[in-house]
Structure formats: C-alpha cells, structure tokens
N, CA, C and O atoms as CSV, one atom per row, in Angstrom:
chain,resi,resn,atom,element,x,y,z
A,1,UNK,N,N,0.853,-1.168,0.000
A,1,UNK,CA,C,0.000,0.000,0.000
A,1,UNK,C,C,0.895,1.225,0.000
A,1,UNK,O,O,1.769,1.259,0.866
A,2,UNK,N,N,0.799,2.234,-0.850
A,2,UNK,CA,C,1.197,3.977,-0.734
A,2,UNK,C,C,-0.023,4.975,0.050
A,2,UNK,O,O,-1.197,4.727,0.325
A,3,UNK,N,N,0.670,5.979,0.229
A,3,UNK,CA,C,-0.211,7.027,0.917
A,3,UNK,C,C,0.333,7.622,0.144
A,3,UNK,O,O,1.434,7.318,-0.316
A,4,UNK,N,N,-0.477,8.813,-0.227
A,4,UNK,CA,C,-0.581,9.935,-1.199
A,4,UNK,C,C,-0.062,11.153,0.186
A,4,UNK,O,O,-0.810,11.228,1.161
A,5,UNK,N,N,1.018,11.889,0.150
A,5,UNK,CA,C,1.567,12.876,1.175
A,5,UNK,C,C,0.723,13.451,1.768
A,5,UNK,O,O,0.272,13.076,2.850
A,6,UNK,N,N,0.252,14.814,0.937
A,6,UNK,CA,C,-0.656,15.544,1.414
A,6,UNK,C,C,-2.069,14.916,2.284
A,6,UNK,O,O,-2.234,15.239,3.461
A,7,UNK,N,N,-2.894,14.142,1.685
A,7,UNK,CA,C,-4.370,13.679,2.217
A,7,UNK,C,C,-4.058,12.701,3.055
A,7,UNK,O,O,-4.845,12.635,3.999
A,8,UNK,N,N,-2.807,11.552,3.071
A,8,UNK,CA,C,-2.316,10.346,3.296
A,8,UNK,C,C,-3.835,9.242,2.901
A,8,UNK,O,O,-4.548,8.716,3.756
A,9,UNK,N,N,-3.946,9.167,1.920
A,9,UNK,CA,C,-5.044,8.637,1.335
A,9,UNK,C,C,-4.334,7.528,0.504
A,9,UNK,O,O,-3.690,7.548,-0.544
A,10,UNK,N,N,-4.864,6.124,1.764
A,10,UNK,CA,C,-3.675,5.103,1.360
A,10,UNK,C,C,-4.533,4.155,0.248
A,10,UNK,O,O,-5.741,3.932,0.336
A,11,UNK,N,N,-3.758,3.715,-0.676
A,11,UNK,CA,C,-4.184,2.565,-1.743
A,11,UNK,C,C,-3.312,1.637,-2.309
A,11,UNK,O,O,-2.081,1.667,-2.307
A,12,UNK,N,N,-4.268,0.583,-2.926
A,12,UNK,CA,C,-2.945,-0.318,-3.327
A,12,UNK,C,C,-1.766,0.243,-4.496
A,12,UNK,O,O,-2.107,0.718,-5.579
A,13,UNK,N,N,-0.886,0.150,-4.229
A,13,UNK,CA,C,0.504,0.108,-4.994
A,13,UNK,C,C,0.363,-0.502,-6.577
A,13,UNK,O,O,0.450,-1.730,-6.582
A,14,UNK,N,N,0.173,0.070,-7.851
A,14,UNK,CA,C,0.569,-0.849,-8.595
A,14,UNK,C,C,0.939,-0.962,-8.896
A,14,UNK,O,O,0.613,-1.511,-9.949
A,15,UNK,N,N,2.848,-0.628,-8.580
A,15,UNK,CA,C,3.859,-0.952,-8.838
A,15,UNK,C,C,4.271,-1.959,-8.094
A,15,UNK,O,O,5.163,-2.631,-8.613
A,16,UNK,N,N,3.891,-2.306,-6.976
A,16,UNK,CA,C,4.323,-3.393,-6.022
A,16,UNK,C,C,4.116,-4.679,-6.412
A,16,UNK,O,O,3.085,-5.107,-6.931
A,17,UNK,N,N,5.189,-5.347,-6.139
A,17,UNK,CA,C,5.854,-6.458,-6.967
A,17,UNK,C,C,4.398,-7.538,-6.796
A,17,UNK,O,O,3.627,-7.157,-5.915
A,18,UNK,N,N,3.998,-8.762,-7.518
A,18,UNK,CA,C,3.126,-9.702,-7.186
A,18,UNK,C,C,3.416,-11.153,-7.250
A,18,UNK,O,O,3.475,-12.140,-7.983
A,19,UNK,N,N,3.603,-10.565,-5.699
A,19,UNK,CA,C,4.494,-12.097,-4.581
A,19,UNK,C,C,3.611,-12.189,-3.381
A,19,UNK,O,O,2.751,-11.570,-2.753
A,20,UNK,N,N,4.404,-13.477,-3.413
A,20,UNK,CA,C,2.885,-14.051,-1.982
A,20,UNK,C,C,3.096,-13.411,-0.685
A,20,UNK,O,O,2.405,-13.689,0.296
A,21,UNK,N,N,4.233,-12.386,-0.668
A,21,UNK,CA,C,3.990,-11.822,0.447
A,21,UNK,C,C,3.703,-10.515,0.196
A,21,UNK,O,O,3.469,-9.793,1.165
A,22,UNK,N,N,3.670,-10.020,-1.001
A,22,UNK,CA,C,2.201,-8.535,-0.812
A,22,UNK,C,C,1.355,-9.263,-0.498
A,22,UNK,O,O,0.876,-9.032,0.612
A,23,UNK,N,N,0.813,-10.379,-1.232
A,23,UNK,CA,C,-0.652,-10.974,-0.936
A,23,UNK,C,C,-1.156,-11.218,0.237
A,23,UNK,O,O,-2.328,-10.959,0.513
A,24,UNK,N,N,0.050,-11.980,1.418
A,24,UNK,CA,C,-0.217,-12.140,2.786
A,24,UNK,C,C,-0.166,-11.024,3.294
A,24,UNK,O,O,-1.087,-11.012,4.111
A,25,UNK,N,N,0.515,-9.755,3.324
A,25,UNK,CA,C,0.250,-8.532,3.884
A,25,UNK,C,C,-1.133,-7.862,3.553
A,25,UNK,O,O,-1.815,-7.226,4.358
A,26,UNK,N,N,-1.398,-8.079,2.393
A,26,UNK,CA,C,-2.630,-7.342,1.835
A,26,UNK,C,C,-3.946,-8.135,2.655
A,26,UNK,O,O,-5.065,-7.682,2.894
A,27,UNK,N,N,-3.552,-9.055,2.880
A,27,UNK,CA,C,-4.920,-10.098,3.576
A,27,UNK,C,C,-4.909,-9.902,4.707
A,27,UNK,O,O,-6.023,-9.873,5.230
A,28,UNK,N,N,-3.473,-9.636,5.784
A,28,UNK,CA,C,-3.236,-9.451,6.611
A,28,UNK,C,C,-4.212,-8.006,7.483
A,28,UNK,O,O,-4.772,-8.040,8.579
A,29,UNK,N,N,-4.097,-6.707,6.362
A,29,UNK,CA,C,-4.581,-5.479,6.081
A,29,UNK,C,C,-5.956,-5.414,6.082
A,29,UNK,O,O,-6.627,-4.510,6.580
A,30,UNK,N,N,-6.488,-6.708,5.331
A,30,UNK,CA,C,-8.334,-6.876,5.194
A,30,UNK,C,C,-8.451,-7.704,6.638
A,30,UNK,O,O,-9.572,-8.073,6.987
A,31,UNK,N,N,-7.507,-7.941,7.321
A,31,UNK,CA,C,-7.997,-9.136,8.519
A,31,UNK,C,C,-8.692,-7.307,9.487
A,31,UNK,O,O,-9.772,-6.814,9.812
A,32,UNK,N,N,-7.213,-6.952,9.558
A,32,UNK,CA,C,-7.474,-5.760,10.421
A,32,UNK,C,C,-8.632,-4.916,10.482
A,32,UNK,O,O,-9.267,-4.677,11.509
A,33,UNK,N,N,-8.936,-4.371,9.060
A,33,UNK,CA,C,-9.767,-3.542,8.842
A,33,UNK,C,C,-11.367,-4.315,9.312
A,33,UNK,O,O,-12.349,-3.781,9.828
A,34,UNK,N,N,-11.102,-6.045,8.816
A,34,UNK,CA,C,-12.347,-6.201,9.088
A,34,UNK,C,C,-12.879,-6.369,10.349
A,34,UNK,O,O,-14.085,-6.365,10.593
A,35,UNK,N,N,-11.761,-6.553,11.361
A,35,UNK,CA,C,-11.887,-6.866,12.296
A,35,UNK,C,C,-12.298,-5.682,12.859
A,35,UNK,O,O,-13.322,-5.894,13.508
A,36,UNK,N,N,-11.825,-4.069,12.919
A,36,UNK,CA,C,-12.150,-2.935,13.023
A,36,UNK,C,C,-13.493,-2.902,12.764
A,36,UNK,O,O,-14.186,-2.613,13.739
A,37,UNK,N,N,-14.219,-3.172,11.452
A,37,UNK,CA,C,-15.546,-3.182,11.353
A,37,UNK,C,C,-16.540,-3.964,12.141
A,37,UNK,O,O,-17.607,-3.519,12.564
A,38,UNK,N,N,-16.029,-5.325,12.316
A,38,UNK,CA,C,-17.138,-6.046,12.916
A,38,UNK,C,C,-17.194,-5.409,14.348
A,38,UNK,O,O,-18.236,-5.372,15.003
A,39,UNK,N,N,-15.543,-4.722,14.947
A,39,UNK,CA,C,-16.312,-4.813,16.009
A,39,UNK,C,C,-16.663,-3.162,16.373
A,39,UNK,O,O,-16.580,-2.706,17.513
A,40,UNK,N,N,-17.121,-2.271,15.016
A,40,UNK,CA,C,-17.524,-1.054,14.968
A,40,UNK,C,C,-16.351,-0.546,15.893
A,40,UNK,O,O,-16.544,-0.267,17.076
A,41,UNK,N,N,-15.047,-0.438,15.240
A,41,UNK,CA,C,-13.923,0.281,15.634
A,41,UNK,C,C,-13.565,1.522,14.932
A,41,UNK,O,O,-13.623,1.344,13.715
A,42,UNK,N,N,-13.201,2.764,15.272
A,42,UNK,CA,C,-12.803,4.030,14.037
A,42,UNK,C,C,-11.073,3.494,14.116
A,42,UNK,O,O,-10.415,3.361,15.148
A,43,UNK,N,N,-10.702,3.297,12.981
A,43,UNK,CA,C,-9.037,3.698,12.585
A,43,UNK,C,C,-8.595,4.735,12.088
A,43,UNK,O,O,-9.404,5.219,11.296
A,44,UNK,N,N,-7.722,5.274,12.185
A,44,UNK,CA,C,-7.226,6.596,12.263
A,44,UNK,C,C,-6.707,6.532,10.855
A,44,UNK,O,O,-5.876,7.406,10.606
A,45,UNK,N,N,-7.093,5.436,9.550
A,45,UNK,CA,C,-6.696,5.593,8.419
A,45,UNK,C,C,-7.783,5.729,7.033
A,45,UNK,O,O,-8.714,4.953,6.816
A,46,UNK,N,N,-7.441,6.801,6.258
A,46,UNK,CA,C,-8.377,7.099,5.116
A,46,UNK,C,C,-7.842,6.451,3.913
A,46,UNK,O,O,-6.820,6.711,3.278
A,47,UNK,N,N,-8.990,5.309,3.677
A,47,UNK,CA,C,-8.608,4.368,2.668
A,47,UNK,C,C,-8.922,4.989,0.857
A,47,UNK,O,O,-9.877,5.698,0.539
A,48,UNK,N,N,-8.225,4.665,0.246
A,48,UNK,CA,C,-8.861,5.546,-1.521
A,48,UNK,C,C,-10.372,5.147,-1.505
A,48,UNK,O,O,-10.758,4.405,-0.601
A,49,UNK,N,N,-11.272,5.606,-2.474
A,49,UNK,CA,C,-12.383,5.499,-2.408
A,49,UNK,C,C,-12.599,3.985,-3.487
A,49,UNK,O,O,-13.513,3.189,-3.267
A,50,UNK,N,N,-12.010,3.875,-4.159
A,50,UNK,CA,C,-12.086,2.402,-5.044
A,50,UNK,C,C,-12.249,1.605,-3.737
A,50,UNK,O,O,-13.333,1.137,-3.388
A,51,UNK,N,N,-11.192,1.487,-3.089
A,51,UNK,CA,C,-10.881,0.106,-2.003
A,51,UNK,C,C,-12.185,0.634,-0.691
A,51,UNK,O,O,-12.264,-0.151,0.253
A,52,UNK,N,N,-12.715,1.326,-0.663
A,52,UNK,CA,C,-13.726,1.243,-0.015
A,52,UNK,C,C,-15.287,1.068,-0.545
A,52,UNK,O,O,-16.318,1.018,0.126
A,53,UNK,N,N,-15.097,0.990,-2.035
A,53,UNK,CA,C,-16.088,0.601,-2.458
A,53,UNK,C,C,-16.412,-0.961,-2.804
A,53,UNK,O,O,-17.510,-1.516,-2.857
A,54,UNK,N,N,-15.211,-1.450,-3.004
A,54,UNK,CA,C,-14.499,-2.649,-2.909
A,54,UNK,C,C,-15.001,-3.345,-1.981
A,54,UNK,O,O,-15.688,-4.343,-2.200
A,55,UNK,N,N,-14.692,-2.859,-0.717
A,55,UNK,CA,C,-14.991,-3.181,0.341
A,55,UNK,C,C,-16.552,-3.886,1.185
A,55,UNK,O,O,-16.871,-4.895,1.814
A,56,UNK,N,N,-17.300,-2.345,0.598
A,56,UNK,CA,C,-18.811,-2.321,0.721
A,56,UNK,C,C,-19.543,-3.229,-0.311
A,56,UNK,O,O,-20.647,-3.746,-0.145
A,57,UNK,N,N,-18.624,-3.350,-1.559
A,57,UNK,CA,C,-19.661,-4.236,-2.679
A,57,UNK,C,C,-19.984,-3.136,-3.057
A,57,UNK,O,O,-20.742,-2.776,-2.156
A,58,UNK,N,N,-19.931,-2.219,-3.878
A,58,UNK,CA,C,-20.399,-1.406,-4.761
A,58,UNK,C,C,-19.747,-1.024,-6.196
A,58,UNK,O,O,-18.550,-1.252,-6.374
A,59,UNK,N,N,-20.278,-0.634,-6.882
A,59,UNK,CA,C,-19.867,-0.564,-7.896
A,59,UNK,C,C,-19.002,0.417,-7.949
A,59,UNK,O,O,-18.684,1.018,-6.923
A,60,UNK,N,N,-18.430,0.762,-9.301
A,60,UNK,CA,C,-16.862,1.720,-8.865
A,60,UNK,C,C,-18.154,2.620,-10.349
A,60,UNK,O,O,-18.959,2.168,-11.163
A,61,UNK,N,N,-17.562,4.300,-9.897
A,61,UNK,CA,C,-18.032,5.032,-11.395
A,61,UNK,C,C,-16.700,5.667,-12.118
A,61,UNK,O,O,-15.639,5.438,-11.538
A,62,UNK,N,N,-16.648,6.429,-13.307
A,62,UNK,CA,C,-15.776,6.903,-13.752
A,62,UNK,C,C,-15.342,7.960,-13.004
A,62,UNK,O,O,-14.153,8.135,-13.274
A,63,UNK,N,N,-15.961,9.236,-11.698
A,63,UNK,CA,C,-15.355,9.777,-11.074
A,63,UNK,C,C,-14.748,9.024,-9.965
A,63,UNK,O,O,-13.924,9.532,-9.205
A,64,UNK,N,N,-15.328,7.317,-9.841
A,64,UNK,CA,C,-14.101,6.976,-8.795
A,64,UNK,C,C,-12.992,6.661,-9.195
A,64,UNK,O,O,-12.209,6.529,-8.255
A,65,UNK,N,N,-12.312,6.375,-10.706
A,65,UNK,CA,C,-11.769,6.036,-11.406
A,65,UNK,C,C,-10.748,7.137,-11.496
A,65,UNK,O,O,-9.572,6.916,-11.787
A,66,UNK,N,N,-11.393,8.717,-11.154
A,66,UNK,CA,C,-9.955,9.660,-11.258
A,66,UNK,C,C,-9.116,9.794,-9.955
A,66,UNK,O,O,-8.214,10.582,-9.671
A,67,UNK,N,N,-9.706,8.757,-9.231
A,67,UNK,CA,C,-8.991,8.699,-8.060
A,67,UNK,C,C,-7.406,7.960,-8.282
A,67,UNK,O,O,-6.375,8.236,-7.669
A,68,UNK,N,N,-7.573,7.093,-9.204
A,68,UNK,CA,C,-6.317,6.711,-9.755
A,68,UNK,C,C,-5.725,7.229,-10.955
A,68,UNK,O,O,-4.529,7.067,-11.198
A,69,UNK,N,N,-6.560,7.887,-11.764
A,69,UNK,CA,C,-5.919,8.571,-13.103
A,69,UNK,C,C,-6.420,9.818,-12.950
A,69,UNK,O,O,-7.598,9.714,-12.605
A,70,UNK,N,N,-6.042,11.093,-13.056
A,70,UNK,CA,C,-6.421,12.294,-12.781
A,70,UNK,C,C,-6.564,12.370,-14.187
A,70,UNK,O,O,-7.366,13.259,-14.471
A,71,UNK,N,N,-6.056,11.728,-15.288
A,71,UNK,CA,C,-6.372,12.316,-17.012
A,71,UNK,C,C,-7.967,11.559,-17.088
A,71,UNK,O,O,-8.695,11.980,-17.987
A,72,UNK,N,N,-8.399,10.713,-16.384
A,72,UNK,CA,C,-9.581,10.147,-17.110
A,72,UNK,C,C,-10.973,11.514,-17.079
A,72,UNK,O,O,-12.002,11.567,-17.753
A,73,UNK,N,N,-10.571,12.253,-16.262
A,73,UNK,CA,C,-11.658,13.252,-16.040
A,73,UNK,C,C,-11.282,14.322,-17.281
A,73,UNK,O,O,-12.331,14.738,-17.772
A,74,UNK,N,N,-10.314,14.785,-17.812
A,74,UNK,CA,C,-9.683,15.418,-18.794
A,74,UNK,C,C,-10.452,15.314,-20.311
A,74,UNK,O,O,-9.956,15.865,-21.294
C-alpha cells in the first residue's frame, strides 16, 4: 500500500511487486480492517475510495476512477 503525502489517502501500490507476500500482507490489512468493522472500531486511516467501495460491494463510477488517473476526467 502507498499514501498519497498531502491527504495520506492510502491505496494499493501498482507498482508493487506480485508475490505471496504482498498478498499475505494485503490479507493481513483486510484481517485488520475487518476486524475494526465487525467490532464497529474508528481507525485513524483514510482508505482511496475504489478500495472502499471494494470493500462495501459497490460498484466503482468513472469519477471513482480519477482517483487513480487524474487524465480520465480530462
């Protein structure tokens, strides 16, 4: 995962290599978060809006899409 400086608005990396240990960290990351949810916990981290839609089961739109490409709105 990167954080973006300014907002620290963290998302997945897609430059980060794809090995079984991003994968176990990344699962590791959904253990946490979910565990935060079930047991209605606040974390002090702001996830991109894709991976929280992800999350919820929702569909993604083309303005969630400039969350990763700032030209798609262009």
């Amino acid at each position: 995962m990167k954080a973006e400086t300014q907002d620290m608005i963290y998302k997945i990396n897609p430059k980060s290599e794809d090995s079984q240990e991003n994968l176990d960290l990344y699962k590791l990351i959904g253990r946490i978060i979910g565990k935060a949810i079930f047991e209605q916990m606040t974390i002090p981290v702001q996830l991109d809006r894709l991976l929280l839609k992800q999350i919820i089961q929702k569909d993604f739109s083309i303005e969630d899409l400039a969350t990763l490409d700032k030209s798609v709105m262009n």
